[in-house]
C-alpha positions as CSV (number, residue, x, y, z in Angstrom):
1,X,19.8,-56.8,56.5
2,X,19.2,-54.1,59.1
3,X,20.9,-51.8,57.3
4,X,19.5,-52.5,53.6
5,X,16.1,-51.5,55.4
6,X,17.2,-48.2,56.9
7,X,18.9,-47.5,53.5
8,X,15.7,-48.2,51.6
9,X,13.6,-46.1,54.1
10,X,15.5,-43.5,54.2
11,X,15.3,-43.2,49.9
12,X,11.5,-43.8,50.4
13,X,11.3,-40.8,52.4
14,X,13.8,-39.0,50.3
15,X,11.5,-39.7,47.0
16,X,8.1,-38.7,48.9
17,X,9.9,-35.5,49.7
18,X,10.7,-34.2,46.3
19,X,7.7,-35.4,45.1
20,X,5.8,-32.1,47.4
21,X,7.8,-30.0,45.2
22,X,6.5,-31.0,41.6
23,X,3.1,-29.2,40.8
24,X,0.1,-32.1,40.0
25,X,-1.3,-29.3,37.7
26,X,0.5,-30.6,33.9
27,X,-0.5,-27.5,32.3
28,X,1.5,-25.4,34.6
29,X,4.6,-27.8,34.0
30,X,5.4,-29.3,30.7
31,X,9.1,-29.8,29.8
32,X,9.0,-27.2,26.4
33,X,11.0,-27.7,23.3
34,X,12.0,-24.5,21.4
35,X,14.6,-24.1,18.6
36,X,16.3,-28.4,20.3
37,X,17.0,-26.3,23.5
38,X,14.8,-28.5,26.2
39,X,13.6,-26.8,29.3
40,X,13.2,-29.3,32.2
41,X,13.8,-27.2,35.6
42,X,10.7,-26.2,37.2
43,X,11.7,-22.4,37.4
44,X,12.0,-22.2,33.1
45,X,8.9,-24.1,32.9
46,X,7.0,-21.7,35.6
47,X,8.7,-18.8,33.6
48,X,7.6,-19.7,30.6
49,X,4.0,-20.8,32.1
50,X,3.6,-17.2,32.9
51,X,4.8,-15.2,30.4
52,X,2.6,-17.4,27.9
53,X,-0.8,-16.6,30.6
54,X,0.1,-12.8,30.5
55,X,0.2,-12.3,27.0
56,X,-3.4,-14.3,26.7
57,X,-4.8,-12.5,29.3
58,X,-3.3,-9.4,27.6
59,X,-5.1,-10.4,24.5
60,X,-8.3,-11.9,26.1
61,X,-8.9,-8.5,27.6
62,X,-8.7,-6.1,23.7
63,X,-10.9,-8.5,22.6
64,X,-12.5,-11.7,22.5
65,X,-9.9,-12.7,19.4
66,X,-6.9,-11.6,20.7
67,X,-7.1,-8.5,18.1
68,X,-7.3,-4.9,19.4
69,X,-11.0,-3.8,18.6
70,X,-9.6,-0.6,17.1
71,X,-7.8,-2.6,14.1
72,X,-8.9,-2.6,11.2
73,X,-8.3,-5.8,8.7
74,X,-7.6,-3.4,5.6
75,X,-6.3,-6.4,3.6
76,X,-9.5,-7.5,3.3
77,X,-11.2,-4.7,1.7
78,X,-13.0,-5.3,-1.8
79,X,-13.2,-3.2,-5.0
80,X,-15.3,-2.3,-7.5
81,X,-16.2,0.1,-10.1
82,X,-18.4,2.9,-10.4
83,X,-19.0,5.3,-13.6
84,X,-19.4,8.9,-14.0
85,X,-21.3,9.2,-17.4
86,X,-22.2,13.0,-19.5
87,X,-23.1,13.1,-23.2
88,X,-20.1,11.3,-24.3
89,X,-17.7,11.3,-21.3
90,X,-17.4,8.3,-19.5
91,X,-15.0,7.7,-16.4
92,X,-15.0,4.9,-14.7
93,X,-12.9,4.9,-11.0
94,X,-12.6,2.4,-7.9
95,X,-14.6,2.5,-4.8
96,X,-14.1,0.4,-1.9
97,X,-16.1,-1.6,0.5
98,X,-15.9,-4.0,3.2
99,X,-14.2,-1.8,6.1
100,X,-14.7,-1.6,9.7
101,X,-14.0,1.8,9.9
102,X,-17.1,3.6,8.2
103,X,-15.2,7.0,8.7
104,X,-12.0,6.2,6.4
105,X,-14.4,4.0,4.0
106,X,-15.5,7.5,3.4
107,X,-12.7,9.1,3.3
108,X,-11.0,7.4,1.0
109,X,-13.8,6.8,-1.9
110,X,-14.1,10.5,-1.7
111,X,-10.7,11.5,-2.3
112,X,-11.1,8.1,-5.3
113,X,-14.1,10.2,-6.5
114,X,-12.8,13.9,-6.5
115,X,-9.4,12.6,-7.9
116,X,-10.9,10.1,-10.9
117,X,-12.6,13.4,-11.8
118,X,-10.9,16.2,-11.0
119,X,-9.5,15.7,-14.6
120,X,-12.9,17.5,-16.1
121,X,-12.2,20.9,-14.0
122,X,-10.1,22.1,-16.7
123,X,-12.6,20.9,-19.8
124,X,-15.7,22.7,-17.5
125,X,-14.2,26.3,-17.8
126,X,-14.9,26.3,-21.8
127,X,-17.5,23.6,-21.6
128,X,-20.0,23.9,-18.5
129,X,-22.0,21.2,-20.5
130,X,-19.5,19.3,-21.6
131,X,-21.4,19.2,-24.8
132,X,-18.1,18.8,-27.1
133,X,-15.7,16.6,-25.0
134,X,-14.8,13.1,-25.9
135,X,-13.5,11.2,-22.7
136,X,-12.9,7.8,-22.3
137,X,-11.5,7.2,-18.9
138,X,-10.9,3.3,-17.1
139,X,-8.7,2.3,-13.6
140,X,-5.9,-0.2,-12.6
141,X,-5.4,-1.5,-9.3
142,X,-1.4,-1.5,-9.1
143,X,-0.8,-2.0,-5.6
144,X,-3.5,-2.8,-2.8
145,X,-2.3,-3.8,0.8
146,X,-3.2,-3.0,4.0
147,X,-0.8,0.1,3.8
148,X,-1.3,1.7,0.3
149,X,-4.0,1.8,-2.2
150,X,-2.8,3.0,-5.8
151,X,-4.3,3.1,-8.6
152,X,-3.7,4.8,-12.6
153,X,-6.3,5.9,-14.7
154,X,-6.1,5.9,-18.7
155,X,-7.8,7.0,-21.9
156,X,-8.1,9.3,-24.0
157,X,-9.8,12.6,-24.4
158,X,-11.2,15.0,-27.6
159,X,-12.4,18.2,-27.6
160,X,-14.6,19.2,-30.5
161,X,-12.1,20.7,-33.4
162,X,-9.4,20.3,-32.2
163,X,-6.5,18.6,-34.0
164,X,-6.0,15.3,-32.8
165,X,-7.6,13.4,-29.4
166,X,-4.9,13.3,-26.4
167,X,-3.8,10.1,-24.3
168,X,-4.1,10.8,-21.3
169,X,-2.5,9.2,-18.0
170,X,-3.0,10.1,-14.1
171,X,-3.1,8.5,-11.0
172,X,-4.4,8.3,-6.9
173,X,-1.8,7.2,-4.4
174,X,-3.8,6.5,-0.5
175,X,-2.4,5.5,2.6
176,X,-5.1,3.2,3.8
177,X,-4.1,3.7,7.6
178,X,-5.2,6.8,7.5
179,X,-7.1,7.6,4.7
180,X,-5.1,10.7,3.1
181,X,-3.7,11.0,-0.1
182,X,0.0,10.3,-0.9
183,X,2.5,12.1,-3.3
184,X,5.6,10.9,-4.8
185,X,7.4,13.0,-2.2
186,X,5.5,11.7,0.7
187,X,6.5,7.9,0.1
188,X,9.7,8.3,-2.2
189,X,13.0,9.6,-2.0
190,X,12.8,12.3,-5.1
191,X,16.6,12.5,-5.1
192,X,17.3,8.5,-5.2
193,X,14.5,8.5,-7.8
194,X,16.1,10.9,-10.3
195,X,19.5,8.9,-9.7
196,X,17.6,5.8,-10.6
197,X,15.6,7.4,-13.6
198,X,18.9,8.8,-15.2
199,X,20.7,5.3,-15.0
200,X,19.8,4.1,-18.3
201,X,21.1,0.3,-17.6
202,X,18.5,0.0,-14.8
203,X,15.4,2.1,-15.8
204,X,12.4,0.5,-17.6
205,X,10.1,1.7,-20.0
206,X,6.4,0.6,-19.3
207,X,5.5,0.9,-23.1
208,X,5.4,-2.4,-25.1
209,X,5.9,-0.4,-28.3
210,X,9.2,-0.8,-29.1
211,X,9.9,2.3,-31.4
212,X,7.7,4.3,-28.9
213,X,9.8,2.9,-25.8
214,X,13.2,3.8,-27.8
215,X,11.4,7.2,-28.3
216,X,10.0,7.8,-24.7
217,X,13.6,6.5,-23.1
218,X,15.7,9.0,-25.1
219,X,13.1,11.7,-23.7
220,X,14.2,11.0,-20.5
221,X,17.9,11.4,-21.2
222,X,17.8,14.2,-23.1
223,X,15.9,15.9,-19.7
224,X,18.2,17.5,-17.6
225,X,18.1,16.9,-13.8
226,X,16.7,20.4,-12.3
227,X,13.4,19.8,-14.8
228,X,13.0,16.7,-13.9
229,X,13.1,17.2,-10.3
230,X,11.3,19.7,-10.8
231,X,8.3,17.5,-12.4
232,X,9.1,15.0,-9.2
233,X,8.9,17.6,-6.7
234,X,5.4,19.1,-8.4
235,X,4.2,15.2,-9.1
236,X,0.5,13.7,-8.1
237,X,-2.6,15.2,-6.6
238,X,-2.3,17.4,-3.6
239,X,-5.2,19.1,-1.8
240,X,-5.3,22.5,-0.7
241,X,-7.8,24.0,1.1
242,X,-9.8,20.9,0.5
243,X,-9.3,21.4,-2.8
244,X,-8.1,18.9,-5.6
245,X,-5.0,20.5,-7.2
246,X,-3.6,18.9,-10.5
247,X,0.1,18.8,-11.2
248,X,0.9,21.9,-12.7
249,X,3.9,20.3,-14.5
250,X,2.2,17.1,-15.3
251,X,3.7,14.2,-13.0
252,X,2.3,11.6,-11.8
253,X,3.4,8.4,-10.0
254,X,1.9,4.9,-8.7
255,X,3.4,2.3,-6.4
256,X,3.8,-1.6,-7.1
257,X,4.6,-4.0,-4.8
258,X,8.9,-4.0,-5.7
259,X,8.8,-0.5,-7.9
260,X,7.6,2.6,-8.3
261,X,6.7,4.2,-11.6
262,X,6.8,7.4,-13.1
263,X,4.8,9.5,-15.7
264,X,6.4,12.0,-17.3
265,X,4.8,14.2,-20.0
266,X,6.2,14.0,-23.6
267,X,5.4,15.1,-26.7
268,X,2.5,14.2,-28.6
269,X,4.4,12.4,-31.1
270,X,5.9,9.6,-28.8
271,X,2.4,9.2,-26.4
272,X,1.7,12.6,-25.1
273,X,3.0,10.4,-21.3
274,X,5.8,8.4,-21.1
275,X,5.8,5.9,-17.3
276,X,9.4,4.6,-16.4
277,X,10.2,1.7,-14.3
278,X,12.8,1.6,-11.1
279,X,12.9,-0.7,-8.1
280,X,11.8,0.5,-5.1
């Protein structure tokens, strides 16, 4: 009997012990389940414990959110139209609204402004008044992220005695980040995108006019590779000097969010522009 008592004493001393050891605080200490691997020592607990308070603290001090205050949701930046009208020219391009960062928001809806209507720089030389230009000019949105902005612009334009009124086709390519303009070159490979434009089993004509599309796709085979590289090289808006220069040889590109496409300049008999299809 003497003996069952020391044994029990002693485990009751044994138990009170241990128990000095486990932290009466169960937010420092609570056995964690990640990926059916269960954490029960007090060390990977603790570990765990104070990793998680770092990062929060981390967080806490950027901003109350947990976001640094220098981001910028771009994602949730809003569009809308706004039209140039003259006599009978009408444009109408995208502005945006709704970020943070009043700086790029200005930025960019000036470069969407100068670019929507650089196209009547070339009209202006004979025609300061534009008193006999026909232009009909509206937007898509193809891609908008918090990354890229792109967008084409359509229509058609007629110049007083002339033959026959022109399609015409050109777009605006931004990096949202930082609010500068993009070229084909600048987010493409022109190289992999001649290879893809030449493979005629992969390579999509944007045209639902089937004749037309036939037309436009035999175009494109019948280019050879230097011009067209060339036109890929030379494609989309670039600004010099803070100056709006077209494409002299008539490219232009715009991003989606799995391809790219590509205008190329045809003849006016198959669409004046012809836009082709490949995968990113």
């Amino acid at each position: 009997m003497k003996n069952k008592f020391l044994i029990i004493l002693t485990l009751m001393l044994l138990s009170s012990l241990f128990a000095k050891d486990v932290p009466t605080d169960s937010s420092r200490y609570t056995r964690v389940h990640s990926n059916n691997i269960e954490l029960n020592s007090k060390e990977e607990a603790a570990l765990i414990y104070d990793k998680s308070e770092s990062i929060s603290k981390t967080l806490d001090e950027s901003s109350g959110d947990g976001i640094e205050k220098n981001y910028v949701n771009f994602s949730e930046y809003k569009i809308c139209g706004k039209t140039y009208n003259k006599n009978k020219v009408r444009i109408t391009y995208p502005q945006i609204s709704g970020l943070s960062d009043e700086t790029k928001l200005k930025a960019i809806n000036k470069l969407l402004e100068e670019e929507a209507l650089d196209i009547l720089s070339g009209y202006l030389q004979d025609d300061p008044k534009l008193k006999n230009l026909t232009l009909d000019i509206n937007y898509e949105v193809k891609l908008k992220n918090n990354k890229y902005f792109s967008v084409a612009y359509s229509g058609y334009g007629n110049v007083k005695g002339t033959a026959h009124p022109l399609s015409l086709f050109y777009t605006t390519n931004i990096n949202v980040e930082n609010a500068r303009g993009m070229r084909l070159v600048d987010y493409a490979d022109v190289m992999n995108i001649l290879k893809k434009l030449k493979d005629t089993t992969t390579v999509k004509v944007v045209s639902s006019e089937e004749e037309v599309a036939e037309a436009q796709k035999n175009a494109l085979v019948e280019m050879n590779d230097g011009e067209l590289l060339s036109i890929l090289k030379d494609s989309d808006f670039r600004v010099e000097n803070g100056k709006i220069i077209i494409p002299e040889k008539g490219g232009y590109s715009y991003m989606e969010e799995n391809n790219i496409v590509i205008s190329l300049p045809v003849s006016h008999a198959i669409g004046d522009h012809a836009e082709f299809l490949v995968k990113k």
